[in-house]
C-alpha positions in Angstrom: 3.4 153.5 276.9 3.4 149.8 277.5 -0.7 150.4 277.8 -0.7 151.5 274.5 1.3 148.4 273.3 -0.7 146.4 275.2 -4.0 148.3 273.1 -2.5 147.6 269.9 -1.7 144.1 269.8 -4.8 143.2 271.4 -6.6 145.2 268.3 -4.4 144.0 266.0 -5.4 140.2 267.5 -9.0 141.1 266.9 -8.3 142.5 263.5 -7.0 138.9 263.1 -9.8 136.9 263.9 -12.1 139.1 262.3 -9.9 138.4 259.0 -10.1 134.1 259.9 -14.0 134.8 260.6 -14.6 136.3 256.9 -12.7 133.9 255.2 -14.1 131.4 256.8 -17.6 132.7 256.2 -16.6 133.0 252.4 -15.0 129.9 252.2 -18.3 128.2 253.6 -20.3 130.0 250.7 -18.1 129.0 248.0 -18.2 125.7 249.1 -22.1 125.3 248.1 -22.2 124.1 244.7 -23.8 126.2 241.6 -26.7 124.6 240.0 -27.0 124.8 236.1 -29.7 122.9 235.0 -30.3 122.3 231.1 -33.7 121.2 230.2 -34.1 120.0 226.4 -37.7 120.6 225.3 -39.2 117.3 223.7 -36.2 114.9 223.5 -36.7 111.1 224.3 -33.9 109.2 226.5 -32.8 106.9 223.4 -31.7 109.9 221.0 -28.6 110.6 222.9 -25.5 109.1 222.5 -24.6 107.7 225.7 -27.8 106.3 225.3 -27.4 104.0 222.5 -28.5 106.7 219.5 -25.8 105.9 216.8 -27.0 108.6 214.3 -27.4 112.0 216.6 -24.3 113.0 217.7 -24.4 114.7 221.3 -20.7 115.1 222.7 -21.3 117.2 225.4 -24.6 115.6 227.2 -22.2 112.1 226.4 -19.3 114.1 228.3 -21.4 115.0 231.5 -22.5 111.3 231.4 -19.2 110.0 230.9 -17.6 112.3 233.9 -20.4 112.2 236.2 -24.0 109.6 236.8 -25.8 108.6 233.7 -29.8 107.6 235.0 -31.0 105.0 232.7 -34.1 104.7 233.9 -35.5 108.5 234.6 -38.7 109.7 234.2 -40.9 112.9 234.1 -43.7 113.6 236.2 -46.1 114.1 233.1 -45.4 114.0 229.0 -46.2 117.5 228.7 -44.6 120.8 228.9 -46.5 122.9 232.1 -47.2 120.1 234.3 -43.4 118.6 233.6 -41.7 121.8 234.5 -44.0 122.9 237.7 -43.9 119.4 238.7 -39.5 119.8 238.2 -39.3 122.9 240.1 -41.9 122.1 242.8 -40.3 118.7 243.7 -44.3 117.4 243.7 -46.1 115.0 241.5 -47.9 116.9 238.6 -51.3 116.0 240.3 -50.8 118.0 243.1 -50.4 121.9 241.5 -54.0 122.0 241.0 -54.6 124.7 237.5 -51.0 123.8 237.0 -51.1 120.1 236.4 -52.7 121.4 232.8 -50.6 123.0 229.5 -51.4 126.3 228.9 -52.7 127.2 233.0 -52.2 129.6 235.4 -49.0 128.9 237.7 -51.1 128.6 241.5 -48.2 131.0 243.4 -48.9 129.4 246.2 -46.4 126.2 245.7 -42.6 127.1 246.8 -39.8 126.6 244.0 -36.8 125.4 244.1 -35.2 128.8 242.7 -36.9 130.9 244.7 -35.7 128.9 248.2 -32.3 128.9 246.8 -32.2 132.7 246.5 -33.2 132.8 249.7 -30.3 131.1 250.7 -28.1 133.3 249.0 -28.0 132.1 245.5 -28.2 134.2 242.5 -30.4 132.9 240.6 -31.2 133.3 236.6 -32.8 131.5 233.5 -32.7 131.6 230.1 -35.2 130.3 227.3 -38.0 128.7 228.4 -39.0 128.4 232.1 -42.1 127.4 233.6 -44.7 126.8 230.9 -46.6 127.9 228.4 -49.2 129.8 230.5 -49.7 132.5 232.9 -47.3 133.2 236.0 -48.1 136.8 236.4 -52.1 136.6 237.4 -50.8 135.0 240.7 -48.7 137.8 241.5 -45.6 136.8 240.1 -43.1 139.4 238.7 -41.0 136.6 236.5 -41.6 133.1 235.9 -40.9 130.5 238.8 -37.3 129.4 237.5 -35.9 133.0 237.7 -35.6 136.5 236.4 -34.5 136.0 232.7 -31.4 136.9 231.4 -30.0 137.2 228.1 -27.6 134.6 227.8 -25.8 132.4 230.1 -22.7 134.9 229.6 -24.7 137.5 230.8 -25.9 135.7 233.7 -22.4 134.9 235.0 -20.8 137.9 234.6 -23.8 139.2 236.7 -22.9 136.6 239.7 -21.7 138.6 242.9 -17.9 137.7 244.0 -18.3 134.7 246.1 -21.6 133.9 245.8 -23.3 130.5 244.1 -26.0 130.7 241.5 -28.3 129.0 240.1 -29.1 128.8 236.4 -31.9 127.3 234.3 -31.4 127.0 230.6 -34.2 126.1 228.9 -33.9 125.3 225.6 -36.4 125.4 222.7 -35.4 122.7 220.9 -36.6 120.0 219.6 -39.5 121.5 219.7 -41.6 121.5 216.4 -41.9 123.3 213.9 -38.9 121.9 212.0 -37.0 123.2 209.0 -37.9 120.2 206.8 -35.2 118.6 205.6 -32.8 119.7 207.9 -31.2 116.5 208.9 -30.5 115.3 205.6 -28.9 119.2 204.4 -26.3 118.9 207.6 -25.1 115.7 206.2 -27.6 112.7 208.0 -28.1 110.2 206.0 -31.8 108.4 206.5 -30.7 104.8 205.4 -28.8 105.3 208.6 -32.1 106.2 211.3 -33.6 103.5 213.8 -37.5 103.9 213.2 -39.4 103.2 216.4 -41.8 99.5 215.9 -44.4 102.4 216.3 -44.1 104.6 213.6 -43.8 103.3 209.7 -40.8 103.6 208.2 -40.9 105.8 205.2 -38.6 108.3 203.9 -40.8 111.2 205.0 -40.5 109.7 208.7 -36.8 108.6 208.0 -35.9 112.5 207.4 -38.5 114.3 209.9 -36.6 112.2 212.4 -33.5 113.1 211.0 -34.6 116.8 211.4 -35.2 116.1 215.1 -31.5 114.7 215.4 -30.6 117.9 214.1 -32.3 119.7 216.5 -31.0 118.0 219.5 -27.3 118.3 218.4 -28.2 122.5 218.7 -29.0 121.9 222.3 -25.9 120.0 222.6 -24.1 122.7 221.1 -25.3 125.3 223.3 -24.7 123.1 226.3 -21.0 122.7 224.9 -20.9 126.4 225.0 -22.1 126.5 228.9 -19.8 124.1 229.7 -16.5 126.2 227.9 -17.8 128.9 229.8 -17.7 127.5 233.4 -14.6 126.2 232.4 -12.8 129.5 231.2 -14.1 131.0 234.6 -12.7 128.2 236.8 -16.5 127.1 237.9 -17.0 124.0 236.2 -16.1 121.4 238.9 -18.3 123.2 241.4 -21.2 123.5 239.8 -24.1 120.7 239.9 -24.6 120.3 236.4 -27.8 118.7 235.3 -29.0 117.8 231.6 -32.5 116.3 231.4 -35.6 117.4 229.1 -38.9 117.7 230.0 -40.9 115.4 227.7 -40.7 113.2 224.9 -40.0 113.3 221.0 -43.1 115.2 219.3 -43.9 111.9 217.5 -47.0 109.7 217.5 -46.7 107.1 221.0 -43.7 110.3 222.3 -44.8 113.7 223.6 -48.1 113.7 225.2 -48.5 109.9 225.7 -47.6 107.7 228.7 -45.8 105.6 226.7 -42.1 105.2 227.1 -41.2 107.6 224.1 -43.3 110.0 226.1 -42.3 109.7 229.9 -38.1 108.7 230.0 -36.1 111.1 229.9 -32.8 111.6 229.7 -30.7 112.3 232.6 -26.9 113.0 233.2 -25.3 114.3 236.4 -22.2 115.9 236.6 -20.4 117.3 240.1 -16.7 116.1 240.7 -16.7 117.6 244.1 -19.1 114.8 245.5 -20.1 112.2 242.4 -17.6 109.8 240.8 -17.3 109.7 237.3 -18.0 106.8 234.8 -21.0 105.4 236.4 -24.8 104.1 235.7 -27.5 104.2 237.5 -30.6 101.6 236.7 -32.4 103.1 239.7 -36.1 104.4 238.8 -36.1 108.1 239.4 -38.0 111.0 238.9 -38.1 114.6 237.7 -39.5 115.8 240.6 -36.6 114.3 242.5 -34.7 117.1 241.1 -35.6 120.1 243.5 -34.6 118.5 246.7 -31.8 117.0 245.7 -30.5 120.7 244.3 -31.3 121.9 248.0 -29.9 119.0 250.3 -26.7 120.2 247.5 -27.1 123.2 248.9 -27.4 122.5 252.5 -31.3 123.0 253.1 -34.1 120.5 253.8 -36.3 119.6 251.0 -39.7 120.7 252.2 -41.8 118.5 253.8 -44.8 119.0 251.1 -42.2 117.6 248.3 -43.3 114.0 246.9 -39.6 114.0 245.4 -36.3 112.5 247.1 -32.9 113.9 246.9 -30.8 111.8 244.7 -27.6 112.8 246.2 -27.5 109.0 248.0 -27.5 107.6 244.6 -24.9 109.9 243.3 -22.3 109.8 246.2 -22.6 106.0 246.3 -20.2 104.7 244.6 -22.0 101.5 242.7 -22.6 101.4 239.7 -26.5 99.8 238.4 -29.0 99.4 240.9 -28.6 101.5 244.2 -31.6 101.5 246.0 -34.1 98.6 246.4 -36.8 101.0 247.4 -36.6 102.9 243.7 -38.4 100.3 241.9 -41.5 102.5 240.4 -41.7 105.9 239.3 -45.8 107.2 238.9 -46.6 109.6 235.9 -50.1 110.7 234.3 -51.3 113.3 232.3 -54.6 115.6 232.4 -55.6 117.6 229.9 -52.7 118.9 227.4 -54.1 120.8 224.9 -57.2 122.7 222.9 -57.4 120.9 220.1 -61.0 121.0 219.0 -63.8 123.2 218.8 -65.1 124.2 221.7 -62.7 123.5 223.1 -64.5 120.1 223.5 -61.1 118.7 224.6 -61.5 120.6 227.6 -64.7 118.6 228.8 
């Protein structure tokens, strides 16, 4: 009899300790962060409101800069779509992904991505609108594009997350991208006596109001991010998850997209994760795209790989300065190659 005591508390000790062991083990996963990353497609850093824009009204990229880091001085890898996004989810400088440093290429499967090494750690991992691109991921044996399968929505993609597990999310957004619904701006109640024209571009009511029809554009994305955000918060994720609003190139505009001009290369940037970042602060340091990737995976407890020209911004958003962080991030390099056919020929292409 007292054997068989003896037999059951020892069981029910183990039965302890395995309990302690799981939740421990699930504790340790639901302390990784989620990433949600929110990529604009052809929005220049000064059209936001935290950065200075008086006319376009963007409330909820102003909110993640107001409660988390806002980078004043970030910068993509290149001013055009393909080579911006591989060189974003690569964590390498544009130059370096060979057919992919071009717009419209194939995507050269043999350069890791930051969703893929995050999956296998674990995360689920989805996207939404526009990934990797244009061009072609599949000829290099890919089965969805290199940001993640795609989902319908971002609702969609979270009720899809496993109990206890992290994700990561890429919503990429297809505005302001051109075409435009001409006068736009001016129907949803912009005025253009009220728009900043750029020293580069004349200043004429046809400019005035196809800039206004930008604006408009880029208060959709903000809307949609606003909706992203109400969601996490419903579902009690929003302080856990590494929220990152950035786009990939600039304003479709003469001296903007496709250019290495500042309307073409800075980007805006706003950080948000109250688990390790204060709020309220600015960062002059010169970053990069590319510093993206690494920095989502030193989040997520892995080392960046060694092939990545990017650095993890994490010191510069657990530090708690404001301005200029680190001495050593005083350039940022950028280029451009080839971005589009746009003559017979295609000449462009020689």
């Amino acid at each position: 009899m007292a054997g068989n005591q003896l037999f059951q508390r020892v069981m029910k000790r183990l039965l302890l300790l395995s309990f302690f062991a799981l939740t421990l083990a699930a504790r340790a996963v639901d302390s990784r962060p989620n990433v949600l990353l929110c990529i604009a497609d052809d929005a220049s850093w000064r059209h936001f409101g935290a950065n200075g824009d008086k006319v376009c009204r963007t409330p909820n990229f102003d909110r993640v800069a107001r409660e988390g880091v806002n980078f004043t001085r970030a910068f993509c890898s290149s001013p055009s779509c393909t080579p911006s996004r591989g060189a974003l989810l690569t964590g390498q400088d544009f130059w370096r992904l060979e057919q992919g440093a071009n717009l419209w290429s194939h995507w050269p499967n043999k350069f890791a991505v930051y969703p893929d090494l995050l999956a296998k750690a674990g995360y689920h991992v989805g996207l939404h609108g526009k990934g990797w691109g244009p061009g072609d991921f599949k000829s290099g044996g890919r089965e969805h594009n290199p940001a993640g399968a795609a989902y319908r929505d971002f609702a969609t993609f979270l009720e899809s997350v496993p109990q206890g597990k992290p994700f990561c999310f890429w919503f990429g957004s297809q505005d302001p991208h051109r075409p435009y619904e001409r006068g736009a701006g001016v129907k949803s109640g912009k005025r253009i006596e009220e728009v900043s024209v750029p020293p580069f571009l004349p200043d004429t009511p046809a400019v005035r109001s196809d800039i206004l029809d930008y604006y408009f554009e880029i208060e959709r994305f903000d809307r949609d991010l606003g909706a992203m955000l109400k969601l996490l918060e419903d579902a009690g994720r929003l302080d856990n998850t590494l929220i990152v609003v950035t786009s990939d190139n600039g304003f479709p505009f003469p001296r903007g997209k496709a250019t290495c001009y500042d309307a073409g290369t800075r980007m805006p940037l706003a950080i948000r994760w109250p688990a390790r970042v204060k709020a309220g602060r600015g960062v002059d340091d010169f970053v990069s795209l590319i510093d993206l990737a690494p920095t989502f995976l030193e989040a997520a407890g892995l080392k960046p790989l060694p092939e990545m020209t990017g650095r993890s911004l994490l010191p510069l958003l657990t530090s708690e300065k404001s301005g200029q962080i680190d001495p050593a991030r005083d350039k940022v390099f950028f280029g451009r190659e080839r971005h589009a056919n746009v003559r017979a020929g295609p000449l462009a292409c020689r």
